[in-house]
ZAMARGU-4260 file (C-alpha; in steps of 0.2 Angstrom, whole numbers, plus 5000, padded with zeros to 4 digits):
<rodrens>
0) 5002/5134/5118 | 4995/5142/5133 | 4983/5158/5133 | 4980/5171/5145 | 4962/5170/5137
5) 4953/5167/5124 | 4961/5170/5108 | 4948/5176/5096 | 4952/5176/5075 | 4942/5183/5063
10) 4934/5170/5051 | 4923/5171/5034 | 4907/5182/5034 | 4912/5188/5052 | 4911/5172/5060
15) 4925/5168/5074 | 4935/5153/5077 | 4938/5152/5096 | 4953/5143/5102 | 4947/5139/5122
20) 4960/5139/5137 | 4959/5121/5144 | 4952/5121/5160 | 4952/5109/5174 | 4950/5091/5171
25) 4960/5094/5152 | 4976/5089/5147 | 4984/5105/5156 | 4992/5117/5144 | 5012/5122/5150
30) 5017/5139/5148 | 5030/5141/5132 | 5048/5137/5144 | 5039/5121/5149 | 5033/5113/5132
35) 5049/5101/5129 | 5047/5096/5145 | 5030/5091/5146 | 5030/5085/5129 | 5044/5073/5137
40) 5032/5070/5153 | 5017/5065/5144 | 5021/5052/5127 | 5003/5051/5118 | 4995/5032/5121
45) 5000/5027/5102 | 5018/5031/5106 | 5017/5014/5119 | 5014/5001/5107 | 5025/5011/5095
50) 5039/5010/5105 | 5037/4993/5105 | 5037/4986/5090 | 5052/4998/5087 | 5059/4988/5099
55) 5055/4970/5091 | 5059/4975/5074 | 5078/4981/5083 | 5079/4964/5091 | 5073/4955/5074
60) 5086/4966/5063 | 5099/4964/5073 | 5097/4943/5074 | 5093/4942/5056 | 5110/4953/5052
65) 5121/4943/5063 | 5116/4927/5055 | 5118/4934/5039 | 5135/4943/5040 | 5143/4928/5051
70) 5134/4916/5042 | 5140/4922/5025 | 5158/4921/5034 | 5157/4903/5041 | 5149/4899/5022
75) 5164/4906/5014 | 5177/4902/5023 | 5172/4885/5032 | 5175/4890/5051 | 5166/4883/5061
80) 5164/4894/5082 | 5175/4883/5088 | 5189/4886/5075 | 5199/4902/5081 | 5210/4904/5065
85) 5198/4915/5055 | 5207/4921/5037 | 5211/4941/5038 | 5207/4954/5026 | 5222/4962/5019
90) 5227/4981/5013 | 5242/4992/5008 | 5252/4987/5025 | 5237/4981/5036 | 5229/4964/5040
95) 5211/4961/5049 | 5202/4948/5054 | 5187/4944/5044 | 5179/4945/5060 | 5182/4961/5066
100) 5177/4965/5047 | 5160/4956/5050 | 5158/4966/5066 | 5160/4981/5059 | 5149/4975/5042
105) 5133/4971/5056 | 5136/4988/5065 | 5135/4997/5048 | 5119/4990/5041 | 5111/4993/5057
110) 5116/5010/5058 | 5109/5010/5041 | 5094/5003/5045 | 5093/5018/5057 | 5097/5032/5046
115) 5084/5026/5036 | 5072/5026/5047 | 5066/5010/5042 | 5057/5008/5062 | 5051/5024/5060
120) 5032/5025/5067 | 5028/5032/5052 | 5030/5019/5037 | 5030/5002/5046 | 5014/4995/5050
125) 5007/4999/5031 | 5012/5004/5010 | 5026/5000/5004 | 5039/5012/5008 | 5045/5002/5023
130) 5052/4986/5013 | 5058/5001/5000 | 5067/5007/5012 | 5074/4994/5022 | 5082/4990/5004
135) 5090/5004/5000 | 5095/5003/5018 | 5105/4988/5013 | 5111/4992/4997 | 5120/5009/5002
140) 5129/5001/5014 | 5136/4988/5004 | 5138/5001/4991 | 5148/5011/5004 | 5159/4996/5010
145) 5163/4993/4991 | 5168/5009/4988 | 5179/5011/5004 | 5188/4996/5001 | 5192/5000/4984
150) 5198/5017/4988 | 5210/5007/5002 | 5214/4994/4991 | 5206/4981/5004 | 5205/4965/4995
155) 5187/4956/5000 | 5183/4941/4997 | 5168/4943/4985 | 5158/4927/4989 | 5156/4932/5007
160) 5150/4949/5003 | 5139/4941/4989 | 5133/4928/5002 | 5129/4941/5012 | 5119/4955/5005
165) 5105/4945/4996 | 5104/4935/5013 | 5102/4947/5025 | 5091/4960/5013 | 5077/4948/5009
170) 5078/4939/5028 | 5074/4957/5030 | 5059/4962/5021 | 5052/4944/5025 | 5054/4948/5045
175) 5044/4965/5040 | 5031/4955/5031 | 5029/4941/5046 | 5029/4959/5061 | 5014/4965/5049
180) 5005/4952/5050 | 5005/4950/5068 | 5003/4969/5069 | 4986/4967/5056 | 4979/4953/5070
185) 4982/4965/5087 | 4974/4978/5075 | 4960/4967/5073 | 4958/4966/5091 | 4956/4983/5095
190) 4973/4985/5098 | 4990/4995/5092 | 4978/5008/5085 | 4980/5027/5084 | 4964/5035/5089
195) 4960/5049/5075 | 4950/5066/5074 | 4946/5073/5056 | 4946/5092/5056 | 4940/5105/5043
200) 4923/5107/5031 | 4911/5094/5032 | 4913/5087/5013 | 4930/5086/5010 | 4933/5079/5030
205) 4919/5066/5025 | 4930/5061/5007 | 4945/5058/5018 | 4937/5050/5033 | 4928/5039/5020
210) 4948/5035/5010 | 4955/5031/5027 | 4942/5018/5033 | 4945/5009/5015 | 4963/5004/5022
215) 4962/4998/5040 | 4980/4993/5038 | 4985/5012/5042 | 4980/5008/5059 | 4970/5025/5059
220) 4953/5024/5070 | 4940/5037/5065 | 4931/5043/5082 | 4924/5058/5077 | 4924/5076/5067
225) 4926/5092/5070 | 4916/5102/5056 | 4906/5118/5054 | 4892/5108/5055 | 4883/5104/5070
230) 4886/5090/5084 | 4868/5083/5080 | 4876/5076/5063 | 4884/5061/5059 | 4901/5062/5046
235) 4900/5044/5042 | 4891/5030/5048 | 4897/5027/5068 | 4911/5043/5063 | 4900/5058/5075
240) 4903/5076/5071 | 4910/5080/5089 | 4913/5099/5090 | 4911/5114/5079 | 4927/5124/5072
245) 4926/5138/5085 | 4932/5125/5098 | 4943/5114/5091 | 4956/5113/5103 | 4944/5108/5115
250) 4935/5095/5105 | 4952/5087/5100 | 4956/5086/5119 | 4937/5078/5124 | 4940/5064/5110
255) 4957/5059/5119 | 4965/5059/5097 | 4980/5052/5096 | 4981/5060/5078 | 4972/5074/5071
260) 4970/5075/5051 | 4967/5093/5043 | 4955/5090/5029 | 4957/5110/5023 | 4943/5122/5028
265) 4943/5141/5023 | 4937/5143/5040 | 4952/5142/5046 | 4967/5152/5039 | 4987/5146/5036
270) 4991/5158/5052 | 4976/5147/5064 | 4983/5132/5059 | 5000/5135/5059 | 4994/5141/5080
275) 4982/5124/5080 | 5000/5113/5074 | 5009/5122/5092 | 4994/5118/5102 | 4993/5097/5097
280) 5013/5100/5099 | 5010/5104/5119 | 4997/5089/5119 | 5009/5077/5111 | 4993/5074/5098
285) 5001/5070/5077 | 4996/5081/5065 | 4993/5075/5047 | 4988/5086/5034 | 4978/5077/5020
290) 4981/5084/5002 | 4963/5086/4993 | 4971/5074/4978 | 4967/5055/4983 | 4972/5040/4972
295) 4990/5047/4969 | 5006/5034/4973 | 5018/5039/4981 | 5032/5039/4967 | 5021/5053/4958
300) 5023/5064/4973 | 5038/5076/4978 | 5037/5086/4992 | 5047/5100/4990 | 5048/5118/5001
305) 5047/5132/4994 | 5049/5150/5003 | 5040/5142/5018 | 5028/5132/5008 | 5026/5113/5008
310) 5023/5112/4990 | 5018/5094/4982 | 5024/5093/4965 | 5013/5076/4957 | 5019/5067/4940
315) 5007/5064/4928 | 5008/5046/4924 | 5013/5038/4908 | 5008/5028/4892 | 5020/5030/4880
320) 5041/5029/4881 | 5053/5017/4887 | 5045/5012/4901 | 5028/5007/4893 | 5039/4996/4880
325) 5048/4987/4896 | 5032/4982/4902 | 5027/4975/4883 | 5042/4966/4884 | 5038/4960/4901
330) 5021/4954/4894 | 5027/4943/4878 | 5041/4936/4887 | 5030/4927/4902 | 5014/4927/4896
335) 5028/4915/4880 | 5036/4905/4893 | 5017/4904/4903 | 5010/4894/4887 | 5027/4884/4887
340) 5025/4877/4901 | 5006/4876/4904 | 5003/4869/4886 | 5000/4851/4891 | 4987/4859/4905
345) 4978/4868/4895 | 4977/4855/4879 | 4971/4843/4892 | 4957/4855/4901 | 4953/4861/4883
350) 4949/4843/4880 | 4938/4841/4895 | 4928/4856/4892 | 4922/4849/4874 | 4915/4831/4880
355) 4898/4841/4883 | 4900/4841/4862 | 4902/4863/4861 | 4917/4871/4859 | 4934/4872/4872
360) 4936/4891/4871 | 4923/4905/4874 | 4925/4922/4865 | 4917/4936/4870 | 4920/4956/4864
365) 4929/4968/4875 | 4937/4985/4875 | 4953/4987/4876 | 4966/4999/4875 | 4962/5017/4869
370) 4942/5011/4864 | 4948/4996/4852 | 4938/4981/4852 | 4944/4962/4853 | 4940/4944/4857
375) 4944/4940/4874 | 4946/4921/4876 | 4943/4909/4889 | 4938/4891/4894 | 4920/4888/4892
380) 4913/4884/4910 | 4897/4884/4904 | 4882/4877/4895 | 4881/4878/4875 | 4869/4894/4874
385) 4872/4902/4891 | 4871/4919/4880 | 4851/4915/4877 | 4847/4913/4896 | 4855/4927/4902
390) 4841/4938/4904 | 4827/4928/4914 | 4841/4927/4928 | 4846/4946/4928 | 4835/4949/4944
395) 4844/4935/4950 | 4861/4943/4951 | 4872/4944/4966 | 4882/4957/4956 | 4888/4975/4959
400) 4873/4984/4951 | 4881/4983/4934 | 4891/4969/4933 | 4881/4950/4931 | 4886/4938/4945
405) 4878/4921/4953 | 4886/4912/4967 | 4876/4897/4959 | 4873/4900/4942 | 4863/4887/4936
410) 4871/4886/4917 | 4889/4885/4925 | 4895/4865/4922 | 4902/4854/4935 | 4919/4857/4926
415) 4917/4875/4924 | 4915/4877/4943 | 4930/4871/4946 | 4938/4880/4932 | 4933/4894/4938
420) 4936/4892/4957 | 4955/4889/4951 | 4956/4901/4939 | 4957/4891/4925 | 4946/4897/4915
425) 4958/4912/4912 | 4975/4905/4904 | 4968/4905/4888 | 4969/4924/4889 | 4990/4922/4888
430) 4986/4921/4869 | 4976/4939/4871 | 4994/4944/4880 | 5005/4938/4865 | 4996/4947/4852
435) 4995/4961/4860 | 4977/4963/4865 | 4978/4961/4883 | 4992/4966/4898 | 4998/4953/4911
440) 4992/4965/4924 | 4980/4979/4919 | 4960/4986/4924 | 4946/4971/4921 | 4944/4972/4902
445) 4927/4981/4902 | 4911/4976/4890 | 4905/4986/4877 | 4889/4989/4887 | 4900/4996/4900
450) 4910/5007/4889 | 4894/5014/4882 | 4889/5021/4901 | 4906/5026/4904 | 4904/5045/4913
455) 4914/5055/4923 | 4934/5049/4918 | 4931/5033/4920 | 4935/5032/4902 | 4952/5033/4907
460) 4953/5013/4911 | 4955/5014/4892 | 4971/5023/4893 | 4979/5006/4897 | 4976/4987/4891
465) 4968/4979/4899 | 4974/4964/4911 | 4971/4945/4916 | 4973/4951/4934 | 4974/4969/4945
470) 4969/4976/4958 | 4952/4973/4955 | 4959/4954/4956 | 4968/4953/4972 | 4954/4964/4983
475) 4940/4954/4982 | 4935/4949/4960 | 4917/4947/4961 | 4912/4953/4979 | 4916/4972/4975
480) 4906/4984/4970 | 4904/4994/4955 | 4912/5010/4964 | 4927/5000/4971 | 4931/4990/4953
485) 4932/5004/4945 | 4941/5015/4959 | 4953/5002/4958 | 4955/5001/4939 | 4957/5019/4940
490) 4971/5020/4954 | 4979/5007/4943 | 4981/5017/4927 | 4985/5032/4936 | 5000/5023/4946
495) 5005/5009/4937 | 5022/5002/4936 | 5033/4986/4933 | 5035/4983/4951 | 5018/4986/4954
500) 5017/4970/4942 | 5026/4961/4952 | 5017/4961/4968 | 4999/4960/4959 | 5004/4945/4951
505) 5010/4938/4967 | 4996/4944/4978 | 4985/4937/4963 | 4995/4918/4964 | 4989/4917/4986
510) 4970/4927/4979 | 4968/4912/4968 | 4974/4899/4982 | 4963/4906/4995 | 4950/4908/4981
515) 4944/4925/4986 | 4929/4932/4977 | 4926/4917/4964 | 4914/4912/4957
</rodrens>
């Protein structure tokens, strides 16, 4: 938004935050009948590569739809391209060809996909609410087309729309999977990254800085700060402080953002930053405002506006009800059919572990759910009286400063390695699942050491069983630290959900292939 000078605010214990006309050699700033105009004139570097991969997403829907809608038809139907008698679709007085009905099928669920904004900047690239929405995406329009023809009396053959729908859908969400991964390698290049500028008070842009450089996927770079502190101090390791909040603008503009993200500072008053929001507007610079609450999913939160007000309503999660006992159900049913099928497996590894003449199984106490103790099995993949030796190699540990761990653990057996690199050593804690001890998927049930230095919430892993895998799992097992374990424990019992299970327990099954963090 353009000035005809300086435009001087007042600010807490008289201080002034000074938004600066741009002078020469800046972005120019248009006066207020241009701004849609040069807003048009100059896309932001980010909205390049964005615009691409818009594009290759469109090409890679489109194909995947096609072959699905026409190859449901030829499935169905047995036509083959070069038969031209295609069976028709009939209604009360009207015919049509299944063709035209699988044009019109392909131009609806790409419509749809649109509408959804499923290649939105926004949600592809990272989270999950891109596949979410590329599903419901599909569902409604099938649910639409169902509806239609039932209200016309339009008989369809169900096999072809049956054929179709799963087809196409997870063809889909696969493509999306396959575009992030190429999108994660470019990232890793340097490339198809949005250069970002934290703005407001030093601490709480130094929490948000930190939570944004835990997730690279977001394609966010940190370049620099804009704080009330001064330029001679650093916000995070390589992140410099690169301007005060009396020149904002100005500092934005130097650090060439592609996104600016508004920490919160009581510097800087609803009115200054509803006038900073129309200033990144003319510079064709994003603005994200971060909410001080962190570790919150995104099915907890509603945004809803009020009077004016973006207000964010957040759902407190939950432990009890019908949705708790789905999940137990969940649990006695695989963890059942698990130890079905693994039986002979485990009988024979059982027998393995006890040619060494000690025990098959290990037992040790945990803490589970709501402070309750239990034995936690497991295959034994060490020596007999591992316990006793434990404490001459403590200053040995390649652990998270609580937590013992060797790479090379001198009483691990030759078995027990490779139990242990494979996971093995784990199935016998099914048994802990089916009586009710233990979760498929929870927080790392904790020691009873650890629970006595619990402080400051973390007590709240307790609110939950505890589970053979989570998140704690599938980012990294041993090689985290104490802070990201339990981070991650927490984020779990504050978010936890069936479907967020399902993808643990299948980013746990490619963890233990590529044998992340085990040892």
């Amino acid at each position: 938004m353009a000035f005809s000078g300086d435009l001087v605010l007042p600010g807490r214990r008289g201080k002034t935050i000074r938004y600066v006309q741009p002078t020469a050699g800046r972005r120019s700033t248009p006066p207020a009948q241009t701004v849609g105009a040069q807003a048009a004139a100059s896309p932001a570097r980010t909205v390049r590569w964005q615009r691409g991969y818009a594009r290759r997403l469109l090409a890679t829907d489109t194909l995947i739809v096609v072959a699905a809608v026409f190859g449901a038809q030829v499935l169905r139907f047995g036509q083959t391209s070069a038969d031209l008698h295609i069976p028709g679709v009939t209604g009360d007085g009207f015919g049509v060809a299944y063709t035209v009905v699988s044009i019109v099928f392909i131009a609806a669920w790409l419509l749809a996909l649109r509408v959804h904004g499923t290649r939105d900047a926004k949600v592809v690239g990272s989270g999950w609410q891109e596949y979410r929405q590329v599903a419901d995406a599909s569902l409604r329009v099938f649910g639409v087309l169902t509806i239609g023809a039932f209200l016309l009396h339009i008989d369809v053959a169900r096999g072809y729309l049956l054929l179709a729908l799963p087809a196409g859908a997870g063809l889909l969400v696969v493509s999306r999977w396959v575009w992030r991964q190429w999108l994660g390698t470019r990232r890793a290049q340097g490339e198809c990254l949005a250069r970002t500028v934290v703005v407001g008070e030093h601490a709480k842009s130094q929490h948000i800085a930190r939570e944004l450089q835990r997730d690279p996927s977001t394609g966010m770079v940190i370049t620099g700060a804009v704080t009330e502190c001064g330029t001679d101090r650093m916000l995070l390791p390589g992140v410099p402080v690169i301007g005060g909040l009396d020149d904002i603008v100005a500092s934005v503009e130097r650090a060439e953002a592609d996104v600016v993200v508004y920490a919160g500072s009581d510097h800087i008053t609803p009115a200054m930053l509803r006038q900073f929001g129309w200033d990144l507007q003319t510079r064709n610079v994003d603005l994200v405002v971060a909410a001080a609450l962190t570790d919150v999913a995104g099915p907890r939160i509603h945004a809803r506006p009020v009077a004016g007000l973006s207000l964010i309503h957040v759902d407190y999660p939950e432990f009890t009800g019908t949705r708790y006992a789905t999940k137990r159900a969940f649990d006695v049913v695989v963890s059942s059919l698990a130890l079905l099928v693994l039986a002979p497996v485990m009988f024979m590894v059982g027998a393995m572990v006890r040619t060494d003449g000690g025990p098959a199984l290990f037992r040790q106490s945990r803490v589970g759910m709501d402070g309750r103790t239990f034995s936690m099995l497991k295959f034994r993949s060490m020596v007999v009286g591992a316990e006793d030796m434990l404490p001459a190699l403590v200053p040995a540990s390649d652990g998270n400063g609580v937590l013992f761990k060797m790479r090379d653990d001198p009483r691990v057996t030759r078995l027990g390695r490779i139990l242990r690199r494979l996971s093995v050593d784990e199935l016998p804690q099914l048994l802990n699942v089916l009586r009710g001890d233990m979760s498929l998927v929870g927080p790392r049930p904790p020691l009873i050491s650890e629970v006595e230095s619990y402080e400051g919430g973390v007590e709240r892993r307790l609110l939950v069983k505890p589970g053979i895998t989570g998140l704690w799992q599938v980012s990294g097992r041993s090689d985290l630290s104490w802070e990201d374990s339990v981070r991650l424990d927490l984020y779990y019992v504050e978010n936890w959900s069936l479907t967020t299970d399902l993808i643990i327990l299948w980013r746990t099954l490619r963890a233990v292939i590529q044998r992340q963090g085990a040892y």
